[in-house]
VEXDOGU-328468 format. One record per residue: residue in three letters; y, x, z negated of N, C-alpha, C, O in turn. Coordinates in nm, 3 decimals. Layout:
<nodes>
(node "ALA" (Y X Z) (Y X Z) (Y X Z) (Y X Z));
...
</nodes>
This chain:
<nodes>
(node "UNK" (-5.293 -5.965 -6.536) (-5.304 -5.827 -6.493) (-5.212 -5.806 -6.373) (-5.225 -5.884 -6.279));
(node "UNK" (-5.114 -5.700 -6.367) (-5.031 -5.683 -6.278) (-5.074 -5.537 -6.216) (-5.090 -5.429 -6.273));
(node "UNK" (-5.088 -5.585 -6.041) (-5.181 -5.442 -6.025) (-5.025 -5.407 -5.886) (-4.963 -5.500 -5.834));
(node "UNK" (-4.997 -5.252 -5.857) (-4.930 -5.214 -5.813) (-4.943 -5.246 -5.705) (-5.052 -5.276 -5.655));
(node "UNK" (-4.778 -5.243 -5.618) (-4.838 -5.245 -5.427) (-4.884 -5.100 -5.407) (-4.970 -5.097 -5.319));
(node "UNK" (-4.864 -5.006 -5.446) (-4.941 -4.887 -5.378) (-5.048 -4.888 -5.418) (-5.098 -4.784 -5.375));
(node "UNK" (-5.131 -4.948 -5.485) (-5.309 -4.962 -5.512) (-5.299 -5.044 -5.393) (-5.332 -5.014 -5.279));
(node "UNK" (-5.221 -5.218 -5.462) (-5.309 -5.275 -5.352) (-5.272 -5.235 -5.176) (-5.322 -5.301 -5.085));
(node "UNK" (-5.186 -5.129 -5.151) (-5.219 -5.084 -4.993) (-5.333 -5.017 -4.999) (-5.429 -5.045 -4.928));
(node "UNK" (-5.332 -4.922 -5.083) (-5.459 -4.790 -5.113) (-5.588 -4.869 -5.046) (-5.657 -4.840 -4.948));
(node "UNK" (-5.592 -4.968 -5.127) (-5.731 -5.031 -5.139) (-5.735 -5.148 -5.025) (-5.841 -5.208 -5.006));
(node "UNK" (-5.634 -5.175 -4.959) (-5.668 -5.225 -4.823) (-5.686 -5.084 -4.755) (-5.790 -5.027 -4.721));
(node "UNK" (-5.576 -5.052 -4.746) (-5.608 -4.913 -4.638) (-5.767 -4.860 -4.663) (-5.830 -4.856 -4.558));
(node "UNK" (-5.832 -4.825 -4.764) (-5.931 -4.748 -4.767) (-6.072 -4.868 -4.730) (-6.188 -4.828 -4.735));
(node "UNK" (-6.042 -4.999 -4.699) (-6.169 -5.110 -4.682) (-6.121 -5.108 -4.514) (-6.221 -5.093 -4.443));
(node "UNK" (-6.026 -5.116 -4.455) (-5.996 -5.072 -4.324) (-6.068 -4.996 -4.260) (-6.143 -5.024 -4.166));
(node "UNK" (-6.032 -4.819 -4.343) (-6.076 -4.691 -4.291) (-6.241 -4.699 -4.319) (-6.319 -4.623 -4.261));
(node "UNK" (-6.277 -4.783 -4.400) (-6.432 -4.741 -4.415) (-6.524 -4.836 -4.321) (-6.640 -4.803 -4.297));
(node "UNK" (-6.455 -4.984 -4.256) (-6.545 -4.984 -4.131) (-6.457 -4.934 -4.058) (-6.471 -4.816 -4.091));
(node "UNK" (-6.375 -4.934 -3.983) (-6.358 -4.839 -3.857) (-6.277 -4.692 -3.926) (-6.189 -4.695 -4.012));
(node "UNK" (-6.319 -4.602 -3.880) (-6.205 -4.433 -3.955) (-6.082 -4.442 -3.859) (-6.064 -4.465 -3.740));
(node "UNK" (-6.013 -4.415 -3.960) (-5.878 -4.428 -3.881) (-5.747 -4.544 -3.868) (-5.628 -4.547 -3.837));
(node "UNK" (-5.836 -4.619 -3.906) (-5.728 -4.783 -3.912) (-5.676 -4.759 -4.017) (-5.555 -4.780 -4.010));
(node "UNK" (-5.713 -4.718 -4.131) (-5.647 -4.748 -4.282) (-5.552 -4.693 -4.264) (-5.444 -4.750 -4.283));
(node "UNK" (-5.560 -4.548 -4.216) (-5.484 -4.417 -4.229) (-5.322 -4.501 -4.116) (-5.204 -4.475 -4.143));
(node "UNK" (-5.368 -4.602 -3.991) (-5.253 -4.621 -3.920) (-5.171 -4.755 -4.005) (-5.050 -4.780 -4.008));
(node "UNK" (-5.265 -4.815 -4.058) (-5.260 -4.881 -4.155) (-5.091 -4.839 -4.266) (-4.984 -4.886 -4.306));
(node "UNK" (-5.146 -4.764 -4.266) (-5.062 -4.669 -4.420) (-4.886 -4.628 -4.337) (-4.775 -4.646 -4.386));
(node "UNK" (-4.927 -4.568 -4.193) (-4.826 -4.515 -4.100) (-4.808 -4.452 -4.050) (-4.697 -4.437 -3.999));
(node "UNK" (-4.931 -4.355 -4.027) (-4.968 -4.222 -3.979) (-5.046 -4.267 -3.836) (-5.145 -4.197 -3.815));
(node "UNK" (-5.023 -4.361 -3.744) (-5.088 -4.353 -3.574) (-5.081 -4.249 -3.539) (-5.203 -4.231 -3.544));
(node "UNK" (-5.045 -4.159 -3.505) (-5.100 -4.040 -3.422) (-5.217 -3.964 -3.481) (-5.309 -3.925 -3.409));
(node "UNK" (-5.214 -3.946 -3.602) (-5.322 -3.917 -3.633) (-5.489 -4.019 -3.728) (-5.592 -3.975 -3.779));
(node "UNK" (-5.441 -4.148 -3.712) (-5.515 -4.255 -3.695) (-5.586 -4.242 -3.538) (-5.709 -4.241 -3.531));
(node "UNK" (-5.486 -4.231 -3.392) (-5.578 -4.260 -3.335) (-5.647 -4.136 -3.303) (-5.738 -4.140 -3.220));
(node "UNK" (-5.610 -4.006 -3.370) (-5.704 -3.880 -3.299) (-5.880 -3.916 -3.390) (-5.992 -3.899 -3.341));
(node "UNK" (-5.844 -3.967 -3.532) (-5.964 -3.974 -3.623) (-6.011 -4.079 -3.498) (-6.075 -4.030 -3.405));
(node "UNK" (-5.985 -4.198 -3.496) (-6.047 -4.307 -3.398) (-6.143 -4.220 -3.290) (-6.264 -4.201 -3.278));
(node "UNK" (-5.990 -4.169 -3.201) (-6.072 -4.132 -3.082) (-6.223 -4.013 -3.082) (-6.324 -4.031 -3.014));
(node "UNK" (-6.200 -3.899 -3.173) (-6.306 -3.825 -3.223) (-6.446 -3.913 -3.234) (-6.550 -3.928 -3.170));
(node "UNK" (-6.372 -3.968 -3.378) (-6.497 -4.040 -3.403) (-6.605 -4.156 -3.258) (-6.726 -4.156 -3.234));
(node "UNK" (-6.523 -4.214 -3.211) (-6.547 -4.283 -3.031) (-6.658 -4.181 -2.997) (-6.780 -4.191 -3.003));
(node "UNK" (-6.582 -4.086 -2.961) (-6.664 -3.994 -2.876) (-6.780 -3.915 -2.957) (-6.884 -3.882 -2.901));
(node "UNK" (-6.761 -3.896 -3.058) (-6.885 -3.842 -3.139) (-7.016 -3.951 -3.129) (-7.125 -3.939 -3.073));
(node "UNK" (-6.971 -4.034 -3.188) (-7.058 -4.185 -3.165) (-7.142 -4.214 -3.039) (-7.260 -4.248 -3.030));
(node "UNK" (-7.060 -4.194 -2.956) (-7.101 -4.214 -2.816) (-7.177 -4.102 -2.792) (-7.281 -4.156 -2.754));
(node "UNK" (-7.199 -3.973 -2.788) (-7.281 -3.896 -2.797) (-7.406 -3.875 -2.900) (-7.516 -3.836 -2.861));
(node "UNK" (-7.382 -3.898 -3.009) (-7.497 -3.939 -3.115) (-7.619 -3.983 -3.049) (-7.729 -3.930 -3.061));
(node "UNK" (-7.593 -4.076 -2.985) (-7.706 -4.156 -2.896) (-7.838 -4.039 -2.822) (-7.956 -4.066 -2.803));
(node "UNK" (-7.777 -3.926 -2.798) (-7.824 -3.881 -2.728) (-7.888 -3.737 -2.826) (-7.993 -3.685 -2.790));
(node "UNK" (-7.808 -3.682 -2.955) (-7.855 -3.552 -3.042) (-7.785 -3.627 -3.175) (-7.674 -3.675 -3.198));
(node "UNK" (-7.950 -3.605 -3.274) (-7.917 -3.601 -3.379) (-7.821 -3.533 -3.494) (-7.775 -3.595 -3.589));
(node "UNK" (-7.802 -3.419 -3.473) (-7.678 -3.332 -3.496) (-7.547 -3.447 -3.500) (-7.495 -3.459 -3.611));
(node "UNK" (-7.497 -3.521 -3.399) (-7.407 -3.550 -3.351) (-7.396 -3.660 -3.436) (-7.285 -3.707 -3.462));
(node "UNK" (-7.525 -3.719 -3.493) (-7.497 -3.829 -3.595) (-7.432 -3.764 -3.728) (-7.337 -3.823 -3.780));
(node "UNK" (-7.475 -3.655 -3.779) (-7.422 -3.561 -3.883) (-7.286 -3.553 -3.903) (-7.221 -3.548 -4.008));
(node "UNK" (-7.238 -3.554 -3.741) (-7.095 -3.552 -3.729) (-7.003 -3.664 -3.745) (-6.896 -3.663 -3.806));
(node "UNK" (-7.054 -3.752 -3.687) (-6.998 -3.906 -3.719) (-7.005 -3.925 -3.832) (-6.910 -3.996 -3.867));
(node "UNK" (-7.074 -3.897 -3.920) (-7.097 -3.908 -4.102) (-6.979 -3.877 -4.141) (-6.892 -3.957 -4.175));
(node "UNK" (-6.972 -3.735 -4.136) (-6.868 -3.617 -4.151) (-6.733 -3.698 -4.127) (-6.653 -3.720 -4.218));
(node "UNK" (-6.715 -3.749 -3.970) (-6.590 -3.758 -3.965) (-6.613 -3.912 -4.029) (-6.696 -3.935 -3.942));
(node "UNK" (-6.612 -3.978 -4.069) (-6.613 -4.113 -4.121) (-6.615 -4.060 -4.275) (-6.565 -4.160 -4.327));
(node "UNK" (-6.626 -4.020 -4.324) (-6.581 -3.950 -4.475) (-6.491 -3.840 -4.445) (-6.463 -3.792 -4.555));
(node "UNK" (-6.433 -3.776 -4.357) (-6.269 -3.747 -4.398) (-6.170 -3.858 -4.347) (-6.052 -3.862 -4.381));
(node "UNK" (-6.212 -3.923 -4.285) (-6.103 -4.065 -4.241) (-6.109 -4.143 -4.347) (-6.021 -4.229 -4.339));
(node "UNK" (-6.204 -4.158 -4.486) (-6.175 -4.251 -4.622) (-6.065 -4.096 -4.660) (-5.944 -4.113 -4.649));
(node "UNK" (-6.095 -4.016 -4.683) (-6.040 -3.881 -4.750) (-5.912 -3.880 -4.677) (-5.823 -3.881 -4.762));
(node "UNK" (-5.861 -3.880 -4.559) (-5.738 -3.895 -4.549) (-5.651 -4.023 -4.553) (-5.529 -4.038 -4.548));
(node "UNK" (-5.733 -4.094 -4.562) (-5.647 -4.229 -4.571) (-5.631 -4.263 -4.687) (-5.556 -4.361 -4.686));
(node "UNK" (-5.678 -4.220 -4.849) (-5.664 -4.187 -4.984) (-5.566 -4.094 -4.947) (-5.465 -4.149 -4.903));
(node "UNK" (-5.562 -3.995 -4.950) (-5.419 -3.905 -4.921) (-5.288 -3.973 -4.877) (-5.178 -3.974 -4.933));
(node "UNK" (-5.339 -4.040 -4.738) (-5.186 -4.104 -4.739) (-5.147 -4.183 -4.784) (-5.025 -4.200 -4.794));
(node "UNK" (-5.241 -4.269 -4.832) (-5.218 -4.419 -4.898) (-5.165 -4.389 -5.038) (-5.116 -4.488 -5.092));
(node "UNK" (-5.164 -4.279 -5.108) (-5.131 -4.191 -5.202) (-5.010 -4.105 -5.208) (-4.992 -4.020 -5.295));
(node "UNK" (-4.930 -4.132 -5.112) (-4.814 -3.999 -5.104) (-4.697 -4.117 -5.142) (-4.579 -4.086 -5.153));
</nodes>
């Protein structure tokens, strides 16, 4: 079975982005906006602690950081 290099980046990039958001995506070549997903997500996290809401958000942004890092890992 001969599997492509753009899967197999896809599919590193997207095991990256799904424990930390954002690595896959810098991963792929996109750092500036790797570290804004990072840093968001940081600070969302870090507040969570304190309002449940805020965990909602960390969800949120940790499923568009798989969603953009499929996008780029894809172009």
């Amino acid at each position: 079975m001969v599997i492509n290099m753009v899967d197999k980046t896809m599919t590193i990039a997207l095991l990256i982005s799904f424990f930390i958001p954002g690595l896959g995506i810098a991963y792929v070549g996109d750092v500036k906006k790797a570290l804004t997903i990072l840093g968001v997500w940081v600070v969302c996290k870090i507040v969570s602690f304190y309002s449940f809401f805020m965990s909602i958000v960390v969800f949120l942004i940790w499923v568009y950081g798989l969603y953009a890092t499929y996008q780029e890992a894809s172009l």
